[in-house]
N, C-alpha and C positions, 0 to 999 in steps of 0.2 A: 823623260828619264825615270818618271818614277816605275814603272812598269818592268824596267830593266832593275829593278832592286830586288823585287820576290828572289828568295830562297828558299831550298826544300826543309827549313824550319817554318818561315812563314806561313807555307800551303800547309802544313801539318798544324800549324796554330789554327788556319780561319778555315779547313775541313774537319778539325777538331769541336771548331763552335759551330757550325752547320748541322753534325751529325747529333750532338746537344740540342740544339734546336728545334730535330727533324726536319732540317732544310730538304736534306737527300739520302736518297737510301743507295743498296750497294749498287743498282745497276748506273743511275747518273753518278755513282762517285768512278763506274771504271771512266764512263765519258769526260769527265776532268781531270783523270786522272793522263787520258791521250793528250786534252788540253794542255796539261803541263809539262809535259814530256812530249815536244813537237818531233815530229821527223818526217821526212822527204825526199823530191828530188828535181834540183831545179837543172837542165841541162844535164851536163857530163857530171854534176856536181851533187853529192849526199851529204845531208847535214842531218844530226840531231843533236836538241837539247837534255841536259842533264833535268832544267830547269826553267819553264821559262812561264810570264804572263803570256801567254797565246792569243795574238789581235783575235776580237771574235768572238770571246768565250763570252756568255749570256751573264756571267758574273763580275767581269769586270769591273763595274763602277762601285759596286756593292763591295766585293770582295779590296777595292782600291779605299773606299771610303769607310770601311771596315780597322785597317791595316795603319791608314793615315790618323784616324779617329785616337786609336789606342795611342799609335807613338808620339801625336803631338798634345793630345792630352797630358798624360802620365809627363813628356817633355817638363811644361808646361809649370805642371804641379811641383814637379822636383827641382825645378829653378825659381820658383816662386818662392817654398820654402828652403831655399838654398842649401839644399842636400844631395846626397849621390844619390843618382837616380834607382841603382840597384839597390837604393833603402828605402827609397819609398815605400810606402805601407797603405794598405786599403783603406785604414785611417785616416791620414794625411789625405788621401785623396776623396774620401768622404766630406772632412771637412771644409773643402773647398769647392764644395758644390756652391751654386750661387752667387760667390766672388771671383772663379772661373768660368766663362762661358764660351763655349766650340761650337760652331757648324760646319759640317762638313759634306763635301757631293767629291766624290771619286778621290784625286787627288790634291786640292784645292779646299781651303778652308779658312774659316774669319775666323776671332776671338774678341775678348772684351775682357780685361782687367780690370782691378781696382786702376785709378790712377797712377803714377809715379812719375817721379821724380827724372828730368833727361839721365841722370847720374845712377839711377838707378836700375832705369832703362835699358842704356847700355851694359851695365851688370848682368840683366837678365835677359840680356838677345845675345848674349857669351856664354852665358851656363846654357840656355835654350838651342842653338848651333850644338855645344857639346855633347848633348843627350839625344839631340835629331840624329846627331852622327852616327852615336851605338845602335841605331835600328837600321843605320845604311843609308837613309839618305841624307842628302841635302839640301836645307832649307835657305829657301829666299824670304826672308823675314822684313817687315813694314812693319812699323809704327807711327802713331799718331794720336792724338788729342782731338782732331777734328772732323768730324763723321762725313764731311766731303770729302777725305782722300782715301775713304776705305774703300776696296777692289775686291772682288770676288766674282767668280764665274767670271770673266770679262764684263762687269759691269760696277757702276757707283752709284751713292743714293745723290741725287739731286732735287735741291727745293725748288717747290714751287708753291705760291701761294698759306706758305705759313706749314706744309707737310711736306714729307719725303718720299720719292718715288725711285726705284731701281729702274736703271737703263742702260746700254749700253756704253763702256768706256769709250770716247772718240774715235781715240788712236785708228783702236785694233779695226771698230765698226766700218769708217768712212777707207781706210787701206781694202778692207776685203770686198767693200760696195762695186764696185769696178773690177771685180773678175770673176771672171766665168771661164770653167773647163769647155773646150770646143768640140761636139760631138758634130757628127755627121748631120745637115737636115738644123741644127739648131740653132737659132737668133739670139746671140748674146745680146743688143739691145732689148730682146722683149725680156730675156731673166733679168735685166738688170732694172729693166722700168720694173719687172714684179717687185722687185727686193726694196726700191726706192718707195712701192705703194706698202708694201709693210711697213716703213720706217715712218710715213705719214702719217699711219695709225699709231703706230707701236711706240713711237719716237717722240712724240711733238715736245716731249719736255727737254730733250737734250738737244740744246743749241747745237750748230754747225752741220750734224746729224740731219736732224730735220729740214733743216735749211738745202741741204745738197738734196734729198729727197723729193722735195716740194719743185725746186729746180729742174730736175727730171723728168719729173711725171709732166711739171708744165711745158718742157719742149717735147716732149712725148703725147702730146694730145691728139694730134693725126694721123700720130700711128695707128696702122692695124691690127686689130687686138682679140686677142683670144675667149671666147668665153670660158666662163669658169664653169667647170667640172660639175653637175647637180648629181647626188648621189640620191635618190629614189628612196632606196630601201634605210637609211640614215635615222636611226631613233632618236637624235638628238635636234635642236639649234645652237646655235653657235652665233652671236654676236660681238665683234671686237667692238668694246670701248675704251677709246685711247686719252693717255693723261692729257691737264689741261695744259696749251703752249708754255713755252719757259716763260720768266720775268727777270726782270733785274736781280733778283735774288739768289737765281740758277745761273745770272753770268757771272757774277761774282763770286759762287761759289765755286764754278769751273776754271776762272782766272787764280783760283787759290789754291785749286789742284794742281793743274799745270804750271803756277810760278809765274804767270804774265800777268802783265795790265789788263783790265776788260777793255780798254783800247783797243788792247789788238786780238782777239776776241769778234768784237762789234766787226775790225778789219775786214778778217776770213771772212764772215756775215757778209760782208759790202762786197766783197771778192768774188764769192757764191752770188749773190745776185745780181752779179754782173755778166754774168757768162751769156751769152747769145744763140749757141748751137753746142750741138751735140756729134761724135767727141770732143772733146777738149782737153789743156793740159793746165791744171790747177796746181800752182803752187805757192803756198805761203806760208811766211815762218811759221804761222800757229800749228800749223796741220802738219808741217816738219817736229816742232817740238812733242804736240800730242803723240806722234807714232813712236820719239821715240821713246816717249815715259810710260806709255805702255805697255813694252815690250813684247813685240809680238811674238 
């Protein structure tokens, strides 16, 4: 949705800081300027836009994460200090460097407060909805106290061994492991055993995740297998080292996410290593609950 918010004051705000910057000069500003002014013709049918983000354009995450940056900042700041945000002042927002913190990639973004109070909390996720509003969008707002339930990019940190590590949220991860687009000539078992030997490296600390992964690849062992691609002329190496396996520490911290027992947690675990052959249909509450608190 958020894409569908730009207005022809937006693009005039963040081609305004570009030109400031010397991002672009006149001839890529006429090229975005086709970008945001689409038009065509698909069948019998001619459309154009007044205004639009344009799938495609080289600026997108920048110009999203740009756009998002300001408005939930400044948001942020003028609900904190519980003021109208058209008062805000450079000041105000100066001073809150430090005791506000943002990061942001495209349309998606963390933050970190002082602490508060539930009661207070709730006060300021009502002023903070208000102020997201007058820039046009709409914010799906999370809070929390406990750095296991913080989400970003589709991902959480998860302990292991006494440190924190980012990986993928379950839900969304273990839903999209199991499909593949059907091209002409292509073996969805071999994309899927690829995706399942990423998760073996890339995953080993988030339980279930790795568990389906590991599961895969090991009824996948006699399969026929592709070699991997040597590029020759390649100036670099490249070695994946992946986090160390989960511990009790990361199932508990995932049962606190998701709101269950590590009972049934360990369950799914027993579930996944129980399976015998490949396809199969895997279903269990955990894996039900995780997809839907992620929302995909």
């Amino acid at each position: 949705m958020f894409d569908n918010t730009h207005s022809v004051e937006s693009w005039d705000f963040l081609e305004a800081l570009y030109w400031s910057a010397g991002i672009i000069g006149v001839d890529f500003w006429k090229v975005m300027d086709v970008w945001r002014r689409p038009s065509g013709r698909i069948g019998p049918m001619k459309y154009r836009a007044r205004v639009m983000n344009a799938s495609g354009r080289d600026d997108t995450a920048l110009a999203n994460g740009i756009l998002n940056g300001f408005a939930t900042y400044l948001s942020a700041c003028a609900a904190f200090l519980q003021k109208p945000l058209l008062e805000l002042t450079p000041l105000d927002v100066r001073g809150l460097f430090g005791k506000i913190s943002l990061s942001v990639c495209g349309d998606d973004s963390i933050g970190a407060l002082p602490l508060l109070s539930e009661e207070e909390m709730a006060s300021f996720t009502d002023r903070m909805n208000g102020n997201i509003s007058m820039f046009g969008f709409e914010a799906k707002l999370e809070h929390s106290s406990k750095l296991s339930d913080a989400v970003y990019l589709a991902m959480r940190p998860y302990p292991v061994g006494g440190k924190w590590f980012w990986g993928k949220t379950i839900g969304r991860a273990v839903y999209k492991m199991g499909w593949v687009q059907l091209n002409e000539g292509r073996d969805p078992m071999a994309h899927i055993t690829g995706i399942a030997e990423m998760h073996v490296l890339c995953s080993s600390h988030v339980p279930i995740l790795s568990d389906m992964a590991r599961k895969i690849v090991e009824l996948r062992q006699a399969a026929k297998r592709t070699a991997p691609r040597v590029d020759e002329n390649r100036p670099w190496e490249w070695t994946l080292k992946g986090v160390a396996p989960y511990d009790r520490s990361t199932l508990e911290a995932v049962a606190s996410a998701y709101k269950v027992r590590v009972e049934e947690v360990l369950s799914a675990i027993d579930r996944i290593a129980a399976i015998e052959r490949l396809p199969c249909v895997l279903d269990h509450p955990f894996l039900i609950r995780a997809i839907i608190t992620d929302d995909l």
